[in-house]
Backbone as a chain_set.jsonl record, in Angstrom:
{"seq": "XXXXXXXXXXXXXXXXXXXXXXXXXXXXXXXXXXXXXXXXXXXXXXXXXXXXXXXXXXXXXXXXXXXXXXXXXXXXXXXXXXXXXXXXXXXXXXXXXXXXXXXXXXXXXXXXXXXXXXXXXXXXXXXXXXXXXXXXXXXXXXXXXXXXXXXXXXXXXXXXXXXXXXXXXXXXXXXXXXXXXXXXXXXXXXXXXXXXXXXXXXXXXXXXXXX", "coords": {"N": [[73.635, 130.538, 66.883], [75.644, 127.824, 65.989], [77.346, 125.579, 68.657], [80.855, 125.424, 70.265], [82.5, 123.542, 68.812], [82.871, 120.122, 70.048], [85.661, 118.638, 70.482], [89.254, 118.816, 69.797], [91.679, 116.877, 68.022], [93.851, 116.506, 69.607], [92.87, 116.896, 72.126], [90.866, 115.06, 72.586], [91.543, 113.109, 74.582], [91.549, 114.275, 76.975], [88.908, 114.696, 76.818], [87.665, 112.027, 77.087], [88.622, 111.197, 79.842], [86.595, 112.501, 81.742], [84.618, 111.455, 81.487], [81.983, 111.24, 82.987], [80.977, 113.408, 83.026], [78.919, 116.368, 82.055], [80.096, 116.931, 78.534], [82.568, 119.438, 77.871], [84.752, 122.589, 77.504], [86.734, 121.887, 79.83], [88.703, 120.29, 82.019], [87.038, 117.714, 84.285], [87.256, 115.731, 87.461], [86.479, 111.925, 86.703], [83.222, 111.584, 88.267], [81.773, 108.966, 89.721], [78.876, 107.242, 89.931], [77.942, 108.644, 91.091], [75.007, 111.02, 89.694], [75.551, 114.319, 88.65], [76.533, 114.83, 86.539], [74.234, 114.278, 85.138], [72.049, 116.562, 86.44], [73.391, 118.874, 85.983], [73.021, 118.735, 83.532], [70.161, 118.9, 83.067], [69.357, 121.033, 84.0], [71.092, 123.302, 82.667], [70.62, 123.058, 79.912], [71.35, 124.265, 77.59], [73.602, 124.622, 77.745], [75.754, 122.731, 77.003], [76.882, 120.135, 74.676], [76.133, 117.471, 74.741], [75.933, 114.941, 76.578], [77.875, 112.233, 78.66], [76.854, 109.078, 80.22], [78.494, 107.16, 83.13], [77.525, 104.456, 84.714], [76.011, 105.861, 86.029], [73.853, 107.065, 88.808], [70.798, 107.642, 88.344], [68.172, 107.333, 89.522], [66.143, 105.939, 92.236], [67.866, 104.109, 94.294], [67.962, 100.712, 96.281], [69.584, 100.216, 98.478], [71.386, 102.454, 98.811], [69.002, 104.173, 99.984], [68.495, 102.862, 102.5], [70.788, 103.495, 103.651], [70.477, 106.386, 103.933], [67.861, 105.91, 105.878], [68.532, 104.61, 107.736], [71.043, 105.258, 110.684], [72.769, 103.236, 111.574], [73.258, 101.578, 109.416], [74.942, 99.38, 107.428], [77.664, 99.184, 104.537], [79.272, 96.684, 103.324], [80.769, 96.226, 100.405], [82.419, 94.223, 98.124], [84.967, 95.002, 96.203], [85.07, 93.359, 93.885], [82.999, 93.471, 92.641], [82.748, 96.048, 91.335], [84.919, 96.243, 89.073], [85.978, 93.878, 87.178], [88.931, 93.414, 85.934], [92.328, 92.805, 86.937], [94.236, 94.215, 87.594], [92.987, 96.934, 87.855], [91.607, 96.253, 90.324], [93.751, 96.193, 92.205], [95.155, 98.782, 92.335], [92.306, 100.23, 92.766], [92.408, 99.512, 95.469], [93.922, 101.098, 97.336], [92.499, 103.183, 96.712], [91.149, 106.198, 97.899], [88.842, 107.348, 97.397], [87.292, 105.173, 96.741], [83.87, 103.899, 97.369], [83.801, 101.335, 98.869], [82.91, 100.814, 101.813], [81.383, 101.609, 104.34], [81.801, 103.935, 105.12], [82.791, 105.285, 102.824], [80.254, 105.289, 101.536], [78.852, 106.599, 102.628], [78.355, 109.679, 102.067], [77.226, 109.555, 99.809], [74.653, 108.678, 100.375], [73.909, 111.071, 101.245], [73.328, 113.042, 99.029], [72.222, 111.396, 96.72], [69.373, 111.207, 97.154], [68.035, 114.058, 97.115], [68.696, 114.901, 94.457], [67.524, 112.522, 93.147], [65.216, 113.106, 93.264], [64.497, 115.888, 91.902], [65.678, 115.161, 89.423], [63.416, 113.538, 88.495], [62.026, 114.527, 87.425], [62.733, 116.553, 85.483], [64.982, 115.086, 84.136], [63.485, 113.737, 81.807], [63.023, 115.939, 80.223], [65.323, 116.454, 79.307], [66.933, 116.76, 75.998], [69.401, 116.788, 74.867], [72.095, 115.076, 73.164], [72.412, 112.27, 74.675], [75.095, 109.812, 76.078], [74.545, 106.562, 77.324], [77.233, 104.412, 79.546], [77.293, 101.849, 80.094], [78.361, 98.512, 82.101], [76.498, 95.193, 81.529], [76.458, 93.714, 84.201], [76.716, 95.477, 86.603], [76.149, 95.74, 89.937], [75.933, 97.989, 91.372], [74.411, 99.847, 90.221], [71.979, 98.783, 88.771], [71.704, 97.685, 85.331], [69.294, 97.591, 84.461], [68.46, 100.675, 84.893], [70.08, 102.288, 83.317], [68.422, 101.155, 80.755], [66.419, 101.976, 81.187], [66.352, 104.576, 81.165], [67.332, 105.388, 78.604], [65.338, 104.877, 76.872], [63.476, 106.688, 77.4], [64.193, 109.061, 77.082], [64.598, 111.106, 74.306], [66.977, 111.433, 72.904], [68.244, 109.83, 73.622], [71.185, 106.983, 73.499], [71.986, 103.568, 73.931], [75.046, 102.067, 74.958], [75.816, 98.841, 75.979], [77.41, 96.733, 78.002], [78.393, 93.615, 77.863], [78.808, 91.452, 80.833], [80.204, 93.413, 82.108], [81.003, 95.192, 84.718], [80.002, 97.781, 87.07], [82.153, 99.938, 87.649], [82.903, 100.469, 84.438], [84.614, 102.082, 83.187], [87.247, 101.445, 83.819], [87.047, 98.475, 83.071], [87.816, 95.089, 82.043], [86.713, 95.598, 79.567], [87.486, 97.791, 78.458], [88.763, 99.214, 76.506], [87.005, 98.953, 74.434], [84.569, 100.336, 75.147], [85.65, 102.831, 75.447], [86.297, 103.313, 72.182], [83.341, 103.117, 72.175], [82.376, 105.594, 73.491], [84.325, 107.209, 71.92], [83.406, 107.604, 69.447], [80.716, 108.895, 69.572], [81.155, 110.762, 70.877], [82.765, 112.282, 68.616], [80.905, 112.368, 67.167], [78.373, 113.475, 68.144], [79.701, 115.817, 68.177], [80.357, 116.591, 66.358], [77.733, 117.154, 64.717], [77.085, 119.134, 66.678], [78.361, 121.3, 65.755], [77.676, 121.859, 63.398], [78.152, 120.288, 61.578], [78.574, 117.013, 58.617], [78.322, 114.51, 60.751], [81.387, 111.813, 60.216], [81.798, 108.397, 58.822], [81.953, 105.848, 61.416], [84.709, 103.552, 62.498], [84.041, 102.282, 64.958], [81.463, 101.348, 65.622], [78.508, 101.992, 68.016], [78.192, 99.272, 70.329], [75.212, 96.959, 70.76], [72.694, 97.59, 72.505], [72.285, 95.034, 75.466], [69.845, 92.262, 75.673], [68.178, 92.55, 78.971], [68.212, 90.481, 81.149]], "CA": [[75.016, 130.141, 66.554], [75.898, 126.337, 66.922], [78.281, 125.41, 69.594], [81.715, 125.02, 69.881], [82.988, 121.726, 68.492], [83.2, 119.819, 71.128], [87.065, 118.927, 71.098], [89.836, 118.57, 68.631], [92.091, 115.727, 68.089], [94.289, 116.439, 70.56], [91.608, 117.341, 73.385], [90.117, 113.79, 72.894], [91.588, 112.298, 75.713], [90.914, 114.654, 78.317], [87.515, 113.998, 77.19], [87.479, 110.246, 77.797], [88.572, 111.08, 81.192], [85.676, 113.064, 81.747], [82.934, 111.428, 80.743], [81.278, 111.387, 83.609], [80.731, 114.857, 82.816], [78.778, 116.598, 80.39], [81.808, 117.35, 78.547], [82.804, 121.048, 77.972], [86.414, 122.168, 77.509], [87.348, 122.058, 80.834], [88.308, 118.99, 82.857], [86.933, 117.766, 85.682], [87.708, 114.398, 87.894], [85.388, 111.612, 86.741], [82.096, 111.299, 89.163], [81.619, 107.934, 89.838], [78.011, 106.896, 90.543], [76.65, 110.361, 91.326], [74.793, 111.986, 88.889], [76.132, 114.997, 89.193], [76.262, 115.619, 85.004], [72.747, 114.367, 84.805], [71.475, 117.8, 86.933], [73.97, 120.04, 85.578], [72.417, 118.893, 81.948], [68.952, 119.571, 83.406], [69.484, 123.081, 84.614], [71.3, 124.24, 81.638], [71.435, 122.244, 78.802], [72.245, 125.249, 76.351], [75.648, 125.175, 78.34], [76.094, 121.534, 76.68], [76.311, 119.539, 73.297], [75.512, 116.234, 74.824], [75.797, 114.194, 77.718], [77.765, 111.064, 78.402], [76.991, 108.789, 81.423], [78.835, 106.292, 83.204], [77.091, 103.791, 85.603], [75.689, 106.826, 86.632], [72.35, 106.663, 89.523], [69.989, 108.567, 88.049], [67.199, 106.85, 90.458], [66.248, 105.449, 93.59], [68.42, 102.748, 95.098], [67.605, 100.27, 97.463], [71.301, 100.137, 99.307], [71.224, 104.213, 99.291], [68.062, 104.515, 100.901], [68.913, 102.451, 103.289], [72.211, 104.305, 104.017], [69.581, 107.34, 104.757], [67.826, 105.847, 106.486], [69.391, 104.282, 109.207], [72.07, 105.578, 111.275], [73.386, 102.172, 112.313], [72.947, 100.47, 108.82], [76.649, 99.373, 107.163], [77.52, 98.66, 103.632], [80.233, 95.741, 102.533], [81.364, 95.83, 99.396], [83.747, 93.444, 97.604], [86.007, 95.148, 95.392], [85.09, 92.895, 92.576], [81.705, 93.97, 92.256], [83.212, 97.176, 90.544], [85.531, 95.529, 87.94], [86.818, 92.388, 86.833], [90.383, 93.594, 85.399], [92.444, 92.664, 88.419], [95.389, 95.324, 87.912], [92.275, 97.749, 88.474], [91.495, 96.012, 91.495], [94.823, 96.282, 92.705], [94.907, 99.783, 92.542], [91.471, 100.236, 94.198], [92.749, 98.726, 97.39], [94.303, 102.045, 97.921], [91.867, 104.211, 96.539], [90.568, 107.029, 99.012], [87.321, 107.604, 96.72], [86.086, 104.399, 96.676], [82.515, 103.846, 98.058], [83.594, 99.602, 99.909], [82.707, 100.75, 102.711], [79.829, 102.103, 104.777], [82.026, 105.468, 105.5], [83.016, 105.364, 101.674], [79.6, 105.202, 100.521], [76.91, 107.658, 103.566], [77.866, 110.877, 101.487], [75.925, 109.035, 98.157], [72.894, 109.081, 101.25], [73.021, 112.747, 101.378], [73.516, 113.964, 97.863], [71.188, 111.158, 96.064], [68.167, 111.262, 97.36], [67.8, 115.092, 96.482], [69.31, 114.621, 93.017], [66.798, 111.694, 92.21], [64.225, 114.068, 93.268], [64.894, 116.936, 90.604], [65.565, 114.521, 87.97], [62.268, 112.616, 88.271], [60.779, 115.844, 87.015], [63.428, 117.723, 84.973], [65.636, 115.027, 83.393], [63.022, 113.373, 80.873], [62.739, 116.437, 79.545], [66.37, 116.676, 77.924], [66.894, 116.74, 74.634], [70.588, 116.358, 74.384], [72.355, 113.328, 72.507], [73.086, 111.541, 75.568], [75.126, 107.818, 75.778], [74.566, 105.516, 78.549], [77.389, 103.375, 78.838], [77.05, 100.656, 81.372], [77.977, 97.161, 81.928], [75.297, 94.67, 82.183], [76.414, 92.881, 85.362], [76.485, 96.257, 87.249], [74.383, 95.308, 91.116], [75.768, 99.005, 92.445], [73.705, 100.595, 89.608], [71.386, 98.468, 88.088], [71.835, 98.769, 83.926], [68.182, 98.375, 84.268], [68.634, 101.921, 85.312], [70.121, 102.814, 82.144], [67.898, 100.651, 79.788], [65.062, 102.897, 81.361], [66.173, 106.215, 81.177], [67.421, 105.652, 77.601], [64.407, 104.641, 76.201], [62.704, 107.762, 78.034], [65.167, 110.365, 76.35], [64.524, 111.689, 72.671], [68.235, 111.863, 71.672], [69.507, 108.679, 73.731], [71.545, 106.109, 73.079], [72.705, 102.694, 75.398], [76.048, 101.25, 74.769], [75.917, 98.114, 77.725], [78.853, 95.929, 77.612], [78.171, 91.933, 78.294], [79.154, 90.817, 81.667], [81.23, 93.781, 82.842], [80.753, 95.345, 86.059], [79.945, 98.923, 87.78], [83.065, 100.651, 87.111], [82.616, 100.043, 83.012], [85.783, 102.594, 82.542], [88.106, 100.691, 84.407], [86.784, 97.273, 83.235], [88.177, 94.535, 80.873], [85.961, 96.264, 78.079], [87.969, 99.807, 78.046], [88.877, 99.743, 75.027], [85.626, 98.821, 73.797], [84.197, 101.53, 75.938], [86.451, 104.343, 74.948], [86.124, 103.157, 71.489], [82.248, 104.043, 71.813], [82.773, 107.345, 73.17], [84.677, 108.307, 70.715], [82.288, 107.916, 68.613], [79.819, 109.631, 70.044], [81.55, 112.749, 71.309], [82.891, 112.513, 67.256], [79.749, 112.301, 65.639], [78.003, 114.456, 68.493], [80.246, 117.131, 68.166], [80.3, 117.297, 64.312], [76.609, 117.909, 64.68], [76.784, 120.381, 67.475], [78.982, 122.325, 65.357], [77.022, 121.879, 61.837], [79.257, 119.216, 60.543], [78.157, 116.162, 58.641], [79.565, 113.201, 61.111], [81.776, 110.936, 59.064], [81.175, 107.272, 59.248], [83.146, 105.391, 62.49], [85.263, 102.032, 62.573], [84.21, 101.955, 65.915], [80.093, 101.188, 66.084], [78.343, 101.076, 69.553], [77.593, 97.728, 70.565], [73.61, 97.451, 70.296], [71.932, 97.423, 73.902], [71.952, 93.628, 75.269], [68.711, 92.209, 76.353], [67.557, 91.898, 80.219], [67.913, 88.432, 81.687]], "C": [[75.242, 128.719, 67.044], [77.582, 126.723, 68.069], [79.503, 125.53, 69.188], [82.026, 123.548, 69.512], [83.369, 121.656, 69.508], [84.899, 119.862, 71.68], [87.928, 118.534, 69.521], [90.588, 117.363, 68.922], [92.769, 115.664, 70.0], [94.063, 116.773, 72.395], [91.027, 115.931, 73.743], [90.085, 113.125, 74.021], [91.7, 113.122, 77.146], [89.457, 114.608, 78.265], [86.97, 113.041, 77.792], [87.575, 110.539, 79.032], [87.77, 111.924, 81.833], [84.246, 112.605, 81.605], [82.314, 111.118, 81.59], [80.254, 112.433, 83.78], [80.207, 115.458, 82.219], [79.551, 117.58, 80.013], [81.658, 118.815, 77.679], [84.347, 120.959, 77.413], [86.996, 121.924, 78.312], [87.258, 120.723, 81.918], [87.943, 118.906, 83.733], [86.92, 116.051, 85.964], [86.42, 113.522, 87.517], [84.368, 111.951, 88.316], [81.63, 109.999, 89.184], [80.0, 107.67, 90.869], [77.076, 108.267, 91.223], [76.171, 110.837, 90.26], [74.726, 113.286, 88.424], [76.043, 115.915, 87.33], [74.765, 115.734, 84.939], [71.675, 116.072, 85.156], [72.048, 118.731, 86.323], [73.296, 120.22, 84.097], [71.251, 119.391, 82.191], [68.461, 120.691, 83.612], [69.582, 123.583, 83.694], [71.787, 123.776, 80.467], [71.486, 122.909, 77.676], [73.69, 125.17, 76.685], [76.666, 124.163, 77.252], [76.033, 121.41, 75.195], [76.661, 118.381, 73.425], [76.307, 115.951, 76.309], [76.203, 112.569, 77.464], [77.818, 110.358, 80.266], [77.504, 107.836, 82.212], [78.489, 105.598, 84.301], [76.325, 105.152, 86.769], [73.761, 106.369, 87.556], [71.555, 107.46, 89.252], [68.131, 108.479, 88.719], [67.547, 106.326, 91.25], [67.057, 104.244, 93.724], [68.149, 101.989, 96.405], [68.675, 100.907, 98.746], [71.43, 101.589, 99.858], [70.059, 104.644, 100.243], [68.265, 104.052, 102.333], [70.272, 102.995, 104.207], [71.422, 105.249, 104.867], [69.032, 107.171, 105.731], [67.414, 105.442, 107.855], [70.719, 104.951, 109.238], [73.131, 104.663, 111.29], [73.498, 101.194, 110.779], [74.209, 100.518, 108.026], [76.797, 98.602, 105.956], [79.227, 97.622, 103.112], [80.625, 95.648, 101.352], [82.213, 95.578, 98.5], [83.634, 94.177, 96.099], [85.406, 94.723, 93.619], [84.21, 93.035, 92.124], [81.621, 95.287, 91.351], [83.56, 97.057, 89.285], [86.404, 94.139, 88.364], [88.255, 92.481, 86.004], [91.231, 93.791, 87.011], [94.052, 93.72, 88.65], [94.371, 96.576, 88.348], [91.812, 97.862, 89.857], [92.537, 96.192, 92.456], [95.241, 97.51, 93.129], [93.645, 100.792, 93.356], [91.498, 100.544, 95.784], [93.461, 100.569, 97.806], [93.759, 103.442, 96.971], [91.374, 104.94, 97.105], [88.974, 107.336, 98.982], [87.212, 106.716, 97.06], [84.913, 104.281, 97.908], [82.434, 102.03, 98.729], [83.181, 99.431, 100.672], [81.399, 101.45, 103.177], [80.134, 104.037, 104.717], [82.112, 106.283, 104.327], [81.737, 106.329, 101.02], [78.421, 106.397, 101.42], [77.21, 108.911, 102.418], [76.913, 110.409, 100.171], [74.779, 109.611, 98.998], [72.684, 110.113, 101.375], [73.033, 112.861, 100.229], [72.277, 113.531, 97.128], [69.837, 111.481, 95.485], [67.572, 112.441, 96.565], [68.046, 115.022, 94.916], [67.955, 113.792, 92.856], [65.433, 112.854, 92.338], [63.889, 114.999, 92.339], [65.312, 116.108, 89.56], [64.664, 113.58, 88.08], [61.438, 113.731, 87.261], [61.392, 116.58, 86.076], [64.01, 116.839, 83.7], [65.278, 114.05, 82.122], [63.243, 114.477, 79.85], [64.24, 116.742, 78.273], [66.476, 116.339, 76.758], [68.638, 116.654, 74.002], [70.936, 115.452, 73.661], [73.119, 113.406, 73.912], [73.648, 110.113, 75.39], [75.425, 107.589, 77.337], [75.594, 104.928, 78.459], [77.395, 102.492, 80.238], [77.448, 98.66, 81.142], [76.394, 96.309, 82.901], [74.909, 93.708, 83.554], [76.527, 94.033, 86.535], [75.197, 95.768, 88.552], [74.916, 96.393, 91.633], [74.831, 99.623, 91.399], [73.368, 100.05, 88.694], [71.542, 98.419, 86.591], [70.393, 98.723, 83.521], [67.3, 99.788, 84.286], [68.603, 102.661, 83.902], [69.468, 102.51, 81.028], [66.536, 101.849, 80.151], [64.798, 104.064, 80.709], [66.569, 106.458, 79.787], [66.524, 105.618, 76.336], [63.5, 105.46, 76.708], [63.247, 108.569, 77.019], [65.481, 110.391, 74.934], [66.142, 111.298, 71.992], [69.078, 110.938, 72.921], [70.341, 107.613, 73.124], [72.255, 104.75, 74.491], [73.932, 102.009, 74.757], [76.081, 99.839, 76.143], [76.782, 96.99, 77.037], [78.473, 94.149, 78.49], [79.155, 91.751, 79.631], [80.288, 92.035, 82.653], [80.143, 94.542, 83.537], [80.161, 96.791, 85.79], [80.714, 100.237, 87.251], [83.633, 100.508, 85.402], [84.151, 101.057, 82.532], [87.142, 102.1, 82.645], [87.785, 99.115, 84.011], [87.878, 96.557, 82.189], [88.316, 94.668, 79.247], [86.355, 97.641, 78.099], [88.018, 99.85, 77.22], [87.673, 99.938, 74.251], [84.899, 100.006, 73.866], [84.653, 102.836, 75.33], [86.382, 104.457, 73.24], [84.379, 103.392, 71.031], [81.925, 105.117, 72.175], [83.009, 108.112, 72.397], [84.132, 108.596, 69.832], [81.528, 108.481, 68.541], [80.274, 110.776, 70.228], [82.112, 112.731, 69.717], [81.403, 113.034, 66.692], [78.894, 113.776, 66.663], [78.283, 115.593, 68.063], [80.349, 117.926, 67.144], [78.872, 117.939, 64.633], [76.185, 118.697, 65.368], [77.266, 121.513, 66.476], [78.451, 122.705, 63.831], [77.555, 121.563, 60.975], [78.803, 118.143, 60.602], [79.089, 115.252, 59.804], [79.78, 112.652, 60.326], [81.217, 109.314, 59.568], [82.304, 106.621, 60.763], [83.36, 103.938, 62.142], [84.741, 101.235, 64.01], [82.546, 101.799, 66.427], [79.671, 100.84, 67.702], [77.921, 100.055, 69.65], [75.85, 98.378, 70.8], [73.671, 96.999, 72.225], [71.768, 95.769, 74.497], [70.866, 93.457, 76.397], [68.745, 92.029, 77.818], [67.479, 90.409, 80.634], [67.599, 88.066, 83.156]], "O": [[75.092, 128.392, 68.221], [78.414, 127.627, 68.146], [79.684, 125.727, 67.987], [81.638, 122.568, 70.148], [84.015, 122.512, 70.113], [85.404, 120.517, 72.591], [87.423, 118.119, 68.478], [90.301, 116.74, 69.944], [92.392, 115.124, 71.04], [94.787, 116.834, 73.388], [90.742, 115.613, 74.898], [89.083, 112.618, 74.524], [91.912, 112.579, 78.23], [88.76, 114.509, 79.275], [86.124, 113.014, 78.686], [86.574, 110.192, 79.659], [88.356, 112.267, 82.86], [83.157, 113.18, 81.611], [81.564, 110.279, 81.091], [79.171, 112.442, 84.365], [80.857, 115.488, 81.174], [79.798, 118.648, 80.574], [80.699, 119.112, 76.967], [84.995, 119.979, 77.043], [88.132, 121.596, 77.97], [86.257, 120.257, 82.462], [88.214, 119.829, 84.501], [86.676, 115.22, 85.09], [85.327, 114.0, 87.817], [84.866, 112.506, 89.295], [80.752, 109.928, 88.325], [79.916, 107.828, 92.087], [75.947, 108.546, 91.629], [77.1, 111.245, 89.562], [73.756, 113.501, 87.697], [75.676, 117.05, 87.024], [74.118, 116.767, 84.765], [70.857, 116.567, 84.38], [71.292, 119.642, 85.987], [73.056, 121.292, 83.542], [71.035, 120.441, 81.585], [67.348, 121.181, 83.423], [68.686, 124.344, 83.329], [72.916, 123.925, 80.001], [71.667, 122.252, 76.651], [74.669, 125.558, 76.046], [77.772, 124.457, 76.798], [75.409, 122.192, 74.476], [77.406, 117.894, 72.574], [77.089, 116.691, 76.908], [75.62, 111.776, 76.725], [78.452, 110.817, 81.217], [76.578, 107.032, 82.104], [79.153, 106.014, 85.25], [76.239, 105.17, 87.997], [72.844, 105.687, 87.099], [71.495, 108.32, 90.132], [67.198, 109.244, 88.478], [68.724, 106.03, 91.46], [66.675, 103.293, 93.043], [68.117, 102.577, 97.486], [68.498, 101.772, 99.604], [71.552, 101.88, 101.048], [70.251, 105.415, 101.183], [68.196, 104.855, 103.264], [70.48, 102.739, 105.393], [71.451, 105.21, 106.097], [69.292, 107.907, 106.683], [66.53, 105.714, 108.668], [71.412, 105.199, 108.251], [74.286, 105.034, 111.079], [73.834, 100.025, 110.969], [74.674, 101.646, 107.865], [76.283, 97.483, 105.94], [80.149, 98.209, 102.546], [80.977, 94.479, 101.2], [82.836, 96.502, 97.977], [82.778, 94.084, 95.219], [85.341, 95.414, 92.603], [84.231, 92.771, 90.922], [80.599, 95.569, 90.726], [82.887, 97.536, 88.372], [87.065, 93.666, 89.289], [88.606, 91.454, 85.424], [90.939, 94.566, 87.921], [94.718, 93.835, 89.679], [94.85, 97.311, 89.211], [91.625, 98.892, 90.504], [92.172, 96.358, 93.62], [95.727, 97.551, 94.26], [93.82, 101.696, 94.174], [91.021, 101.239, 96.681], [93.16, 100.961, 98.933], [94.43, 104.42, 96.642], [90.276, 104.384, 97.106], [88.161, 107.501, 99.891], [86.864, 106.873, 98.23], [85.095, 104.533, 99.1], [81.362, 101.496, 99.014], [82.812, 98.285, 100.928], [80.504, 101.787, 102.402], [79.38, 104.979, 104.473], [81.787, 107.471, 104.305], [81.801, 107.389, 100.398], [77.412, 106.889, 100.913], [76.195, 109.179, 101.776], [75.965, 111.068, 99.745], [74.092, 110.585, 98.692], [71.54, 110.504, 101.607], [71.831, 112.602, 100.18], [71.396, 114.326, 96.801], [69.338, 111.779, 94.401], [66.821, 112.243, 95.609], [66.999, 115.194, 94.292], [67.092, 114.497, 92.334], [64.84, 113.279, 91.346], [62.747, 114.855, 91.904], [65.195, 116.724, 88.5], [65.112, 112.497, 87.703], [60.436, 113.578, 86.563], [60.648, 117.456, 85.634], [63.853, 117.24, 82.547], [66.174, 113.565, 81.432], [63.603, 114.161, 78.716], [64.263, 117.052, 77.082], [65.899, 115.278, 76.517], [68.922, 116.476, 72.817], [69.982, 114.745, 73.336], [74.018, 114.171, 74.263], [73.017, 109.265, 74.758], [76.15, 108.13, 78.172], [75.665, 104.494, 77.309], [77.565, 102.971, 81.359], [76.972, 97.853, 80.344], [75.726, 96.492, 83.919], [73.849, 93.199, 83.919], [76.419, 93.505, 87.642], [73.997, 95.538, 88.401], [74.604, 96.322, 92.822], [74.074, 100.239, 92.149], [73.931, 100.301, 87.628], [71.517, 99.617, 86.308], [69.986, 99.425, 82.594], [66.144, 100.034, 83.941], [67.696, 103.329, 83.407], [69.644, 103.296, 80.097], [65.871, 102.409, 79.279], [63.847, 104.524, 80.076], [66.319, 107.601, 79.406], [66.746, 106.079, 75.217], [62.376, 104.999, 76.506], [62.567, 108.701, 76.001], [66.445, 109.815, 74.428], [66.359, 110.959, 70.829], [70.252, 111.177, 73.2], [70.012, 107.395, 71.957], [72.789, 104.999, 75.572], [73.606, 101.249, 73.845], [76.444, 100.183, 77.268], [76.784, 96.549, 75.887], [78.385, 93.932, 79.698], [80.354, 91.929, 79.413], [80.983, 91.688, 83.608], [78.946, 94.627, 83.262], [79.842, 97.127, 84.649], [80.24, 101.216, 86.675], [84.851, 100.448, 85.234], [84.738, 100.692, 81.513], [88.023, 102.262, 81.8], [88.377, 98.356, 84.778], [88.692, 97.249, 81.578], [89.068, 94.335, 78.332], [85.593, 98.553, 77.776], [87.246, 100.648, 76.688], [87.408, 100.917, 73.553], [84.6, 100.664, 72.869], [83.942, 103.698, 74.812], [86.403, 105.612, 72.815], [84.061, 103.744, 69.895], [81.22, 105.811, 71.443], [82.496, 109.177, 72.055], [84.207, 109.701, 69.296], [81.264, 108.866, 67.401], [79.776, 111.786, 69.728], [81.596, 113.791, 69.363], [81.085, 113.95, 65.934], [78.781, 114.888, 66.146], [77.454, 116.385, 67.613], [80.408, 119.136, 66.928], [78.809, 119.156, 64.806], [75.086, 119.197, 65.127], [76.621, 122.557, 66.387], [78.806, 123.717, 63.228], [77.649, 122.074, 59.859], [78.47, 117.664, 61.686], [80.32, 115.265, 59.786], [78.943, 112.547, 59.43], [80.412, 109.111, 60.477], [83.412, 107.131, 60.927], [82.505, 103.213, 61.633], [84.902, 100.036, 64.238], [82.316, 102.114, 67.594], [80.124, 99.957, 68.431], [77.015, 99.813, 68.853], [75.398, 99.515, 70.934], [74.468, 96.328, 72.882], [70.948, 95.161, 73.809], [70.785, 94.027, 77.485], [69.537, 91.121, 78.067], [66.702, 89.495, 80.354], [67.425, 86.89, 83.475]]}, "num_chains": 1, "name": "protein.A"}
């Protein structure tokens, strides 16, 4: 039996705010920088009908390892290294999640490590339609990260956005962004459910080269 269609019109936008997630009907708070969908797709990707990821770590990091381990070792990071839309930044400043700090960022050092572990071995093998989307100035999560793992994975795709940051949902390029989602969880979802996709107004930007 194919799936359920993913979502209907009016479902769309609890998707978007989800897409950290591999999306289901049921919301849950993005995940910022954990991969957290990536394993859940690995385990049980009958549960799913695709996978979308956002600046997500799906490998080793220098900065994280380092978190591990040392005890004593302390991480700085400016704000703007996230996004460049400065009403996002503004809001930030009194964000409780964010990872600026050293205290922000030690739980990444426990969860990671294990995580990259089980998806060195598990999460080639998916077969989902997954989309990367990432900007290409990202230094908390590489988008060489995502150029990797999308060109590993049968049924990927990379959306990477010129010059924006880390936090790619919150950036300058949202619209852009949310505009290739939709596409994707559209066209995905038609074909989870055994519906031609129609055509979109809204094409993903093509992958931009490494520099």
């Amino acid at each position: 039996m194919p799936k359920d269609p993913l979502v209907s019109a009016g479902e769309l936008d609890t998707v978007l705010c989800c897409v950290s997630m591999p999306y289901e009907r049921q919301p849950t708070r993005p995940q910022r920088t954990e991969p957290r969908a990536a394993v859940a797709a690995a385990r049980e990707p009958r549960r799913y009908a695709g996978l979308i990821l956002s600046g997500a770590a799906l490998s080793p990091l220098d900065w994280v390892l380092v978190l591990a381990d040392y005890d004593d070792a302390e991480l700085a990071l400016d704000p703007a290294e996230l996004s460049s839309d400065p009403f996002y930044l503004d809001e930030l400043a009194y964000d409780p999640l964010a990872f600026t700090s050293t205290a922000g960022a030690r739980p990444l050092a426990a969860v990671l490590p294990p995580a990259w572990d089980e998806l060195a071995g598990a999460f080639g093998q998916v077969t989902l339609p997954v989309l990367f989307v990432h900007g290409s100035e990202d230094r908390v999560v590489p988008a060489a990260h995502a150029r990797a793992w999308s060109g590993r994975l049968a049924g990927a795709r990379l959306a990477e956005f010129a010059w924006a940051r880390h936090d790619i949902l919150n950036e300058t390029v949202h619209r852009e962004v949310a505009a290739a989602i939709t596409e994707f969880v559209l066209n995905a979802g038609a074909g989870s459910a055994g519906v031609r996709p129609t055509a979109s107004s809204h094409p993903l930007p093509a992958a931009q080269p490494a520099r």
